[in-house]
N, C-alpha and C positions, 0 to 999 in steps of 0.2 A: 570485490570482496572475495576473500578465499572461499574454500567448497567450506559447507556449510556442516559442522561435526560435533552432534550432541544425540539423545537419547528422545528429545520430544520429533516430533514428525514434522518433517520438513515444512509443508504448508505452514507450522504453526511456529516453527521458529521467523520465517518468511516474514508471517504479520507482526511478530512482535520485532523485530527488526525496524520494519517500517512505521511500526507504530512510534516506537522511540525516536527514530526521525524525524517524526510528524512531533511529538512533544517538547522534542531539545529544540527546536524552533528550524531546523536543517532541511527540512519539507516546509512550504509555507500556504498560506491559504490559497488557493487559484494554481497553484505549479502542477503540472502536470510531470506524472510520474512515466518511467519509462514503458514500453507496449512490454505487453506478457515477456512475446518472444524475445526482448530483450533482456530482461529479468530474470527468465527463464537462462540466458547467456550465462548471465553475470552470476548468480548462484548455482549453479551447474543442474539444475532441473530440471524435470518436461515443465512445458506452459500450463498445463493442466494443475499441475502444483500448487505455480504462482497465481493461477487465478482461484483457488480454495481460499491462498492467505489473503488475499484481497477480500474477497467474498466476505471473509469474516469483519474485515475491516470494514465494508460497507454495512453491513449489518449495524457494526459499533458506531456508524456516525461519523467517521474520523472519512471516510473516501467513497466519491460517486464515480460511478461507472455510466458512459454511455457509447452506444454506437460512436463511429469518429471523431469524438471527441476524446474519447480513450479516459485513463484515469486519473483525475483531480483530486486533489486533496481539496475537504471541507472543513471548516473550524468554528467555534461560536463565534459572535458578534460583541460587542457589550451585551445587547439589548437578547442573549443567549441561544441566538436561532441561528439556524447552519446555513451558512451563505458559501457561495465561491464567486472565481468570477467569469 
């Protein structure tokens, strides 16, 4: 993805990026997204950035964070409860 060029603050175009990802069905439940530092590459930012836009996205429900497991997308089920795998 090119460097990243609008007025809202980076971390936040970051999440909404991947948010949209995660909607258009392009991320899917259980995938594992790339580590910070890679994303931190790929959008030209410190890792400190990309982990705020994450941050918020776990907040939202939409992606869990763990030690070496790194970061999974979550999504509802039918039965509406956030599962991965």
């Amino acid at each position: 993805m090119q460097e990243i060029l609008s007025s809202k603050p980076k971390h936040i175009q970051i999440a909404d990026h991947i948010r949209e990802l995660i909607n258009s069905g392009s991320l899917k439940n259980g995938e594992r997204l790339l580590t910070d530092e890679e994303l931190a590459k790929k959008y030209s930012v410190n890792r400190h950035t990309v982990a705020a836009g994450l941050k918020a996205l776990v907040k939202e429900g939409l992606l869990e964070r763990a030690p070496r497991r790194g970061t999974i997308v979550i999504t509802d089920d039918s039965e509406g409860r956030k599962t991965s795998n």
